[in-house]
C-alpha positions as CSV (number, residue, x, y, z in Angstrom):
1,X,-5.8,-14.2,-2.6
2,X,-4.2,-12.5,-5.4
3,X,-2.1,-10.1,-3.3
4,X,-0.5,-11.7,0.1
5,X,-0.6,-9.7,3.1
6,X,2.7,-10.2,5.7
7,X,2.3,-9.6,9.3
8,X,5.2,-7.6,11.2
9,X,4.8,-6.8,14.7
10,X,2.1,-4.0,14.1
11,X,3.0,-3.8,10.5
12,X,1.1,-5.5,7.5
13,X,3.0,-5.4,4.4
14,X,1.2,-6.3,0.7
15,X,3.1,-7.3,-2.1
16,X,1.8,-7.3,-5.7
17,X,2.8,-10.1,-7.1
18,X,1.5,-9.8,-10.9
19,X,-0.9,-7.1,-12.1
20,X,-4.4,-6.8,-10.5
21,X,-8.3,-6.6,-13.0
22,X,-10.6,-4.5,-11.6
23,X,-12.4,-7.1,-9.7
24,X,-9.3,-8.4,-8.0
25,X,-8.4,-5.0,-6.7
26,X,-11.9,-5.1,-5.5
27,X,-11.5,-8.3,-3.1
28,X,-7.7,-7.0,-1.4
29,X,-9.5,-3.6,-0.8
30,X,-12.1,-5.8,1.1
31,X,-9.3,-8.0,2.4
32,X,-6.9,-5.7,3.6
33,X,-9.2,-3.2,5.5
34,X,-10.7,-6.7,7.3
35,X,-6.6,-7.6,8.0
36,X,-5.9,-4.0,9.6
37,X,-8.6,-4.4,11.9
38,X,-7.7,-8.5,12.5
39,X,-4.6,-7.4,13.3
40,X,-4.7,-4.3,14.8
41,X,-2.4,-2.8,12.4
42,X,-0.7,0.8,13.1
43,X,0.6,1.0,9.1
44,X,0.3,-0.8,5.7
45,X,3.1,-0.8,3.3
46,X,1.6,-1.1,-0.4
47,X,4.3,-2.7,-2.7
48,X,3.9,-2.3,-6.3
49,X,6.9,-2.6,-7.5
50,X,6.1,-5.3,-10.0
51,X,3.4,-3.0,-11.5
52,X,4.8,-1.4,-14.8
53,X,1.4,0.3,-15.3
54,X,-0.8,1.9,-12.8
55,X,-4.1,2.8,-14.7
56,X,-6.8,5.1,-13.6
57,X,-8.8,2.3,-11.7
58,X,-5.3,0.9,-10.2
59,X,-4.8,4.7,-9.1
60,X,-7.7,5.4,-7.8
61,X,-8.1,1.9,-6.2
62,X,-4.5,2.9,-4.3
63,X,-6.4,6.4,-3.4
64,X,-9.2,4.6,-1.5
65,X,-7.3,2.0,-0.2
66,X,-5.0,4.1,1.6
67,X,-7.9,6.4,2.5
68,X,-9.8,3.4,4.0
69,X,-6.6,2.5,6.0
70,X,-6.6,5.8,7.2
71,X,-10.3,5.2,8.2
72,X,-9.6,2.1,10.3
73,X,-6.8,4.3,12.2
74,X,-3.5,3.0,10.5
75,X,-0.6,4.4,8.1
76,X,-0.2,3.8,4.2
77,X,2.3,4.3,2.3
78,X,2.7,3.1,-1.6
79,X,6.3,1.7,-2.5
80,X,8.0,0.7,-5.4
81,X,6.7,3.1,-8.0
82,X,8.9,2.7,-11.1
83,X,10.2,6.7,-12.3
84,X,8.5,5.8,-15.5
85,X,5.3,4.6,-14.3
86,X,5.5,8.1,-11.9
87,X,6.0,10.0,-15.5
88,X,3.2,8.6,-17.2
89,X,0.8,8.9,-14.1
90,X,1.7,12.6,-14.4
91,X,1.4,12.9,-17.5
92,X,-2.1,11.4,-17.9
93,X,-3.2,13.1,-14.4
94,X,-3.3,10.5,-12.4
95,X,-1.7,11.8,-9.0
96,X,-1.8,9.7,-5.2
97,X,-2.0,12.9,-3.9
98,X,-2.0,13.2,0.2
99,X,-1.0,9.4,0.2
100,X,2.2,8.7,1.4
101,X,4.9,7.0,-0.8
102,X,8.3,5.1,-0.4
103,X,11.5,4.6,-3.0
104,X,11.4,1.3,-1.8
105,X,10.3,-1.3,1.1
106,X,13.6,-0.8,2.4
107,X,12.9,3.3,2.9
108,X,9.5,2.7,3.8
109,X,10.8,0.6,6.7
110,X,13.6,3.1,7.7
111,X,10.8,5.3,7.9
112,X,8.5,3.6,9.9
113,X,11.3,2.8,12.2
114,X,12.4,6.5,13.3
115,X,8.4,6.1,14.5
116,X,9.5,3.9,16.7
117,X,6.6,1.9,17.5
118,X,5.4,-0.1,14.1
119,X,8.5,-2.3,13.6
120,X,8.3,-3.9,17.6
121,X,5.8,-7.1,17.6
122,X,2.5,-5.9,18.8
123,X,0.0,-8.7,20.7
């Protein structure tokens, strides 16, 4: 697995490591909709903070995923997005509109945790 998922309490959190091909992105779309239902996850943290590009097939891969998480009843949020990866994605069209996005993990989890319930291990 290209991308490895962490478990935390009800939490999963996926961290790019290195830039993704198309078929790649393909298999952790299939892997991390299976892991939200595995284990019962109420949100998904996407890091990409290693990403210095985010083409329109990464884009729109990030788009479904985060709708498909939605679909298996669980919270995404994309973090990590670099201010000049965020210009040229705007620049070019390329929006993550209606998906929810983070500074950081560190915000992300500060948000999550005024939810109260994401951050408590969940059986």
């Amino acid at each position: 697995m290209a991308v490895p998922i962490l478990k935390q309490g009800s939490l999963l959190i996926a961290t790019m490591q290195e830039a993704l091909t198309d078929h790649a992105w393909l298999e952790f779309q299939t892997e991390l909709v299976r892991s939200v239902g595995i284990h019962r996850a109420r949100a998904v943290i996407l890091d990409v903070t290693v990403l210095d590009v985010l083409d329109s097939f990464a884009t729109r891969s990030l788009r479904n995923l985060a709708e498909m998480v939605k679909l298996r009843g669980a919270r995404a949020i994309v973090v990590g997005i670099h201010p000049d990866v965020a210009f040229t994605m705007v620049q070019l069209g390329l929006t993550l509109e209606g998906i929810e996005t983070a500074i950081d993990l560190e915000d992300a989890l500060e948000n999550l945790g005024t939810q109260g319930k994401f951050l408590h291990n969940a059986t």
